[in-house]
N, C-alpha and C positions, 0 to 999 in steps of 0.2 A: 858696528856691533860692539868694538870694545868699549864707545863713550855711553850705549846704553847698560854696559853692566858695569862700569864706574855709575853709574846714574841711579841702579839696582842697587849696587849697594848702599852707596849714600842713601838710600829712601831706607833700605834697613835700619841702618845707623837714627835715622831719622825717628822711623816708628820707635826705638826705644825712646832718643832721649823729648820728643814731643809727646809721647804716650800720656796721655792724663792722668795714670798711677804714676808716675814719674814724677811732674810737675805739683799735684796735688801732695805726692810724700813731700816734696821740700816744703810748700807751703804749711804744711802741718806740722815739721819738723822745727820751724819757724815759731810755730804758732804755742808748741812743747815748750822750748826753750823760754818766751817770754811768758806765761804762767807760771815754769818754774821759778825764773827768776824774781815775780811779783809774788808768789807765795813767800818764799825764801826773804824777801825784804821786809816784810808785812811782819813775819816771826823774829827776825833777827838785825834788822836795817843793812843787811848784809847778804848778795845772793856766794853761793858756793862755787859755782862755774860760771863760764861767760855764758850770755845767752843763744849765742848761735853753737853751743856745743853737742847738741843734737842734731843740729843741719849739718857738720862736718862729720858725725860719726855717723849719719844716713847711709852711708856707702864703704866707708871707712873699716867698718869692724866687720863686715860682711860678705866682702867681695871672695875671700878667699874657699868660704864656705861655698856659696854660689858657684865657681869655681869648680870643686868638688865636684857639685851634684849634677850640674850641668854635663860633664865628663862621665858621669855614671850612667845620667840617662842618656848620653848618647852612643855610649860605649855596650848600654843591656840593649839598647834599643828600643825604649818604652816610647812609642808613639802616642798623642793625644788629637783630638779632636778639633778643628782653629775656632770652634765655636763654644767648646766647653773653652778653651783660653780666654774667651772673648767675656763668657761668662764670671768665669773667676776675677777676671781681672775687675767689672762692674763690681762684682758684692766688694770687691779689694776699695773699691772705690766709697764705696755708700759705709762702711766700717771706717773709712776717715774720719770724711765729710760729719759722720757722727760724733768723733772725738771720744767714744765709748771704745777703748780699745781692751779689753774685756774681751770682744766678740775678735780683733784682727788677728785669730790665728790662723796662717792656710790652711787649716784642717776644717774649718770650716768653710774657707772660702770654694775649698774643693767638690768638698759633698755639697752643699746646694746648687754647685755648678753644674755638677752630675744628678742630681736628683733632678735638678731645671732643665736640664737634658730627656731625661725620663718624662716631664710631662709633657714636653715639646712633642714627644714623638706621640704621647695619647689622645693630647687636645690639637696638635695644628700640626697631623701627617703630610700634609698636601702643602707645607709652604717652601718654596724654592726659594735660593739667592745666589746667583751666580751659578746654577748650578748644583750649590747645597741642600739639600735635604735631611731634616731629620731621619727618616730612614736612613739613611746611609752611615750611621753611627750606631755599632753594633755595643750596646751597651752590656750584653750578655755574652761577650767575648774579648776581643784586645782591652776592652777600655774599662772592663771589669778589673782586669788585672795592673794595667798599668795606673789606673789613677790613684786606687790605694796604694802604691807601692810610691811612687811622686810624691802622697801626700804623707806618706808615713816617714822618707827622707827629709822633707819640708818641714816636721815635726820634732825631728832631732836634733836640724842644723837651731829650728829654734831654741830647742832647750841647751846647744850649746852658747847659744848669745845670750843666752838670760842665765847660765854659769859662770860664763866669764865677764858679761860687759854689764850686769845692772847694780851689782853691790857699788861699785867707785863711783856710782853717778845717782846713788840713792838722794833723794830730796829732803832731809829733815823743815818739819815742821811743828808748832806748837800748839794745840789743841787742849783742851779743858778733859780734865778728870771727871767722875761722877762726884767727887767732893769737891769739885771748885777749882781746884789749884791746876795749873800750865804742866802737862808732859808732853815730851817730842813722839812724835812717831815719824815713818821714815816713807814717802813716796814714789814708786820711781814709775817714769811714765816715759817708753822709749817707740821707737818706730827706725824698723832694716828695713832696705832696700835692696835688692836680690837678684842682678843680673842674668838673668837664668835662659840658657838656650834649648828652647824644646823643638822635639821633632815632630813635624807636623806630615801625616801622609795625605797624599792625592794630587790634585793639581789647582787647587783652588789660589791658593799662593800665585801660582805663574797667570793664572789667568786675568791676576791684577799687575802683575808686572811680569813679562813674557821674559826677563834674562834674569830672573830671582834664581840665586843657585840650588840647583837641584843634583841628587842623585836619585839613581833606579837599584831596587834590588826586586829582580824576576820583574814581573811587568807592572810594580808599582814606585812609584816615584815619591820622593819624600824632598821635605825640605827643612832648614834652621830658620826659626822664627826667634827672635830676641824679644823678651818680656821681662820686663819690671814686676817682680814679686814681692808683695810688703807682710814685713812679720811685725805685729804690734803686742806690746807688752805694756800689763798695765795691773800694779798691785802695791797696798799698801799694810807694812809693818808695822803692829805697833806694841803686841805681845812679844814679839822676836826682834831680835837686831836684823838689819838686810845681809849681813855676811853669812850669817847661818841660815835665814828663812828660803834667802832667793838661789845661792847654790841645789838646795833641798826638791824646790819647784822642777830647776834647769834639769835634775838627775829623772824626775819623776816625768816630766815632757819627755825625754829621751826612749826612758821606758815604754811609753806608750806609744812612741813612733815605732819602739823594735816591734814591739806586739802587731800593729798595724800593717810594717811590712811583711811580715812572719804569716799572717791570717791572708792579705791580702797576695801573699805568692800561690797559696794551696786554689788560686781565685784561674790557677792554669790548667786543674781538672774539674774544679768546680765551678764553675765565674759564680753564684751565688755568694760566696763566701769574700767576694772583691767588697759586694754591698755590707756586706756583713764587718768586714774590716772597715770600712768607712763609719758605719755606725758608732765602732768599737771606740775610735779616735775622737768623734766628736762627744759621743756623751764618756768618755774618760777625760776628752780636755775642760769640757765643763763643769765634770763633779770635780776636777780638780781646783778650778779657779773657787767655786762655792764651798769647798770644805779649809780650804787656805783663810780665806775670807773669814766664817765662822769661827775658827780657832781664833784669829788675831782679831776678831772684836768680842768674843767674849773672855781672853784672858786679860790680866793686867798689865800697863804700859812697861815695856822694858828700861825706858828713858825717861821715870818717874825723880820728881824733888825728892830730896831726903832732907831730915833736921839739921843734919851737918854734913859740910861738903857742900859742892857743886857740882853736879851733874852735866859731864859735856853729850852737847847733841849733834855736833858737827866738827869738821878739822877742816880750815881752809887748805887748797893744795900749795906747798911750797912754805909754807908758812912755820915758824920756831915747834909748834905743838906737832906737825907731823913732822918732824926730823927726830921729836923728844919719842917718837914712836905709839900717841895716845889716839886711844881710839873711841869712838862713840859710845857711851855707857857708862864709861869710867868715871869714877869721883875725886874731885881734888879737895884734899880735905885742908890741907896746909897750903900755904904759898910764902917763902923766904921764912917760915918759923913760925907765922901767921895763920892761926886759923880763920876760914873763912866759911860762911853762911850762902851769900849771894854773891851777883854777878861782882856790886859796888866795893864788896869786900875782896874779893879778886882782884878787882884791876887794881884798888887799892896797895893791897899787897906787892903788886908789882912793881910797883914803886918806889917803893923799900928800899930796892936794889934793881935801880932801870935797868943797866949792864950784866945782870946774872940771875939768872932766876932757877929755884930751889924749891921742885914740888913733891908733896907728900900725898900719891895718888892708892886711889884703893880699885884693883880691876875688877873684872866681872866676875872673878873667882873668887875675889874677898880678898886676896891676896894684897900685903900692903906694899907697896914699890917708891922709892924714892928716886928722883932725876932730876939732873939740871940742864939747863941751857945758857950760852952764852944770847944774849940779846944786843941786835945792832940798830944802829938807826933807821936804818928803811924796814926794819921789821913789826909788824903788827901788832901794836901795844898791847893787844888782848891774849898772843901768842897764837893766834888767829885762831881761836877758839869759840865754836857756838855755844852756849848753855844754855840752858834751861831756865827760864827764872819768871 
């Protein structure tokens, strides 16, 4: 008995890390990072980060949220369905495979899982699996309530990784004005990975492996199923800088998770109101992506040329220009006393004075700021700076 539930569990362990949302996130994390890095060269001959800096922060910036929520839901007790899992995890899949990540936020992955539930039970009552049956998932009771409330949690933890993790890995790139002339706008395009333990009631679980650990509470039986959850983020700036646009987004997702779970708790005297909080989440997270969108293609670029100066559109990391503390936006108007036009008269300038360099920058407040930097040999003749030109 003990080597079949060392045997259980290893199959646990297993189903996470074989799961095809698992497997297919790295490959598209993969897949993130060398586009970025081929955009990034094509504007700049230069990429920003390395190319596998998305497959490393796949799990990375996320676990601890996951973490959280996992502990929350098993600590309320929100039980789900292994079928609506089975579901979500599928549209998690096809919201890849699509690379349109636009559409990957769980709040969507949820309500069509649950809606796809609902037509299950209208068009194919009578189909069995093991056991399973759509009947047997009372969509106008536990699962009213617990799925909004999951997906409204799923909602928050994402608008905390799109606060803290997408401005530092924002993607500048260069694009054409309506007059001709090169301005940067900023793209960032990421994909979490979400460890997430849900409780799954009945016995359908054991009945595919008979020592899968279980407990009872009164005469039903429940178990932890381990699921890869993907939260995809996908927006670009080019009216706002990503410091200001994408904090603004993460606070606004948040919002609409609290609302979410808020509508989807009253979902314990009413379950109507579960559906109704599902609704609320997915057409709030959509008008939100289409009015984001809107604003930043019909304002003007933030990271526009000007007649004098140089306009930076990027800081490599580690590099003289981020120690000098300069940020995307900013204009260097002088360099060692030297006013400069373009990129040519930049580096030029540097040269002046290889060993010290002396810039006359103007910030996004107008504000004029003068800095220097000590320059050494293994440092970036450019001060590792992208611009605009």
């Amino acid at each position: 008995m003990s080597e079949q539930v060392l045997m259980d569990l290893l199959q646990a362990i297993a189903l996470f890390f074989l799961n095809p949302v698992w497997l297919i996130a790295i490959v598209a994390a993969v897949g993130l990072g060398y586009f970025r890095v081929k955009r990034e060269r094509r504007s700049f001959l230069v990429r920003l980060h390395p190319g596998l800096t998305e497959m490393k922060k796949l799990l990375a910036e996320s676990w601890l949220p996951a973490l959280i929520v996992s502990i929350l839901i098993s600590g309320i007790g929100l039980t789900v369905d292994i079928v609506w899992i089975a579901l979500f995890s599928a549209v998690a899949i096809l919201s890849m495979i699509s690379f349109y990540y636009l559409t990957a936020s769980p709040i969507y992955f949820a309500a069509i899982a649950f809606f796809g539930l609902y037509a299950f039970q209208q068009w194919g009552p009578d189909f069995a699996y093991r056991g399973w049956t759509p009947t047997d998932v009372d969509l106008f009771g536990g699962m009213a309530l617990t799925v909004p409330v999951i997906a409204g949690l799923f909602l928050i933890v994402e608008g905390f990784l799109v606060r803290r993790h997408t401005t530092a890995y924002a993607s500048p790139f260069l694009t054409k004005t309506n007059r001709g002339l090169r301005a940067a706008a900023y793209k960032s395009k990421r994909l979490w990975l979400l460890p997430i333990l849900f409780l799954v009631p009945g016995d359908f679980l054991s009945g595919i492996a008979p020592y899968w650990p279980q407990f009872t509470i009164g005469a039903t039986a429940f178990s932890f199923l381990p699921v890869p959850v993907v939260i995809g983020f996908s927006q670009v700036a080019r009216a706002s800088f990503p410091d200001v646009l994408f904090p603004k987004i993460g606070q606004a997702l948040t919002a609409i998770g609290v609302v979410v779970i808020v509508v989807g708790a009253f979902a314990w005297w009413m379950p109507i109101l579960g559906w109704a909080a599902l609704l609320i989440g997915v057409v709030g997270r959509a008008m939100l992506s289409i009015l984001v969108a809107v604003r930043e293609r019909k304002g003007g670029f933030a990271a526009a040329p000007q007649s004098a100066g140089v306009i930076i559109a990027g800081i490599l990391p580690d590099s003289p220009g981020e120690k000098l503390g300069l940020v995307p936006g900013e204009c260097i108007r002088k360099v060692n006393g030297i006013q400069v036009s373009n990129e040519k008269e930049l580096y030029d300038a540097i040269q002046v004075n290889a060993a010290h360099c002396r810039l006359q920058v103007i910030g996004r407040d107008g504000e004029v700021r003068l800095m220097q930097q000590v320059l050494y040999r293994h440092d970036h003749h450019r001060l590792g700076l992208l611009v605009v030109r």
